[in-house]
C-alpha positions as CSV (number, residue, x, y, z in Angstrom):
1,X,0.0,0.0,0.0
2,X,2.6,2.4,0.9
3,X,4.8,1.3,-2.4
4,X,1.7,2.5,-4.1
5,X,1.9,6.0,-3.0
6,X,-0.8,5.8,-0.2
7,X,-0.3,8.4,2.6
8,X,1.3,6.5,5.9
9,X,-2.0,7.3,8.0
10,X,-4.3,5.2,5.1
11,X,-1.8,2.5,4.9
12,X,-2.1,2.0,9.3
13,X,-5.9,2.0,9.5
14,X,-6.4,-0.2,6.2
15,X,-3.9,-2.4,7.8
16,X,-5.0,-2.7,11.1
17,X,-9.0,-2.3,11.1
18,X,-10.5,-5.3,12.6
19,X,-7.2,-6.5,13.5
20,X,-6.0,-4.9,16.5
21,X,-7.0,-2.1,19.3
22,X,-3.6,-1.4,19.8
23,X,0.0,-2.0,18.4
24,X,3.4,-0.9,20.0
25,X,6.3,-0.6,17.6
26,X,9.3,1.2,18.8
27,X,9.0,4.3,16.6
28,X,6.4,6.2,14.6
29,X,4.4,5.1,11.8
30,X,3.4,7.9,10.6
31,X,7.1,8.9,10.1
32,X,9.0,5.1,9.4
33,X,6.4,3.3,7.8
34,X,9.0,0.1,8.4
35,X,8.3,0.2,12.5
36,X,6.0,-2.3,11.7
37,X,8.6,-4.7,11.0
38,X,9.3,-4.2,14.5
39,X,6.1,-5.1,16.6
40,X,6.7,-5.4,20.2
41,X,2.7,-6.4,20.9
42,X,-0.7,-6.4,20.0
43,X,-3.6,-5.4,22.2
44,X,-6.9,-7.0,20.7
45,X,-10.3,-7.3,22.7
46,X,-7.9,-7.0,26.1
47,X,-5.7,-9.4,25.8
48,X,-2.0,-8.7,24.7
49,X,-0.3,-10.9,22.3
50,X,3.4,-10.9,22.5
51,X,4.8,-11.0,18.8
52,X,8.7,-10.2,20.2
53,X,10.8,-13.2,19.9
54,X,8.3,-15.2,21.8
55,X,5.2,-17.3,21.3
56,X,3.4,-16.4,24.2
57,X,-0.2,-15.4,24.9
58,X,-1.2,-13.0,28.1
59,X,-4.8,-12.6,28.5
């Protein structure tokens, strides 16, 4: 999406609509597109999914 010209702030909310409530990556977006290479965790419905290096669940 972002390869095809489509401003950072389109390319986050097509991407992560229905997908998440909440991602941490360790810079912004909005500036680095590629912090989503990065992601630290997911919040979705409460729970927090931990997508570091590890395989584990927290809810």
């Amino acid at each position: 999406m972002h390869q095809a010209d489509m401003p950072p702030t389109d390319c986050l909310i097509s991407a992560t609509i229905n997908a998440a409530d909440f991602i941490a990556v360790p810079r912004d977006p909005l500036e680095d597109v590629t912090a989503y290479q990065d992601v630290e965790f997911v919040m979705k419905d409460g729970s927090k999914i931990v997508c570091a290096n590890s395989s584990s669940i927290d809810q």
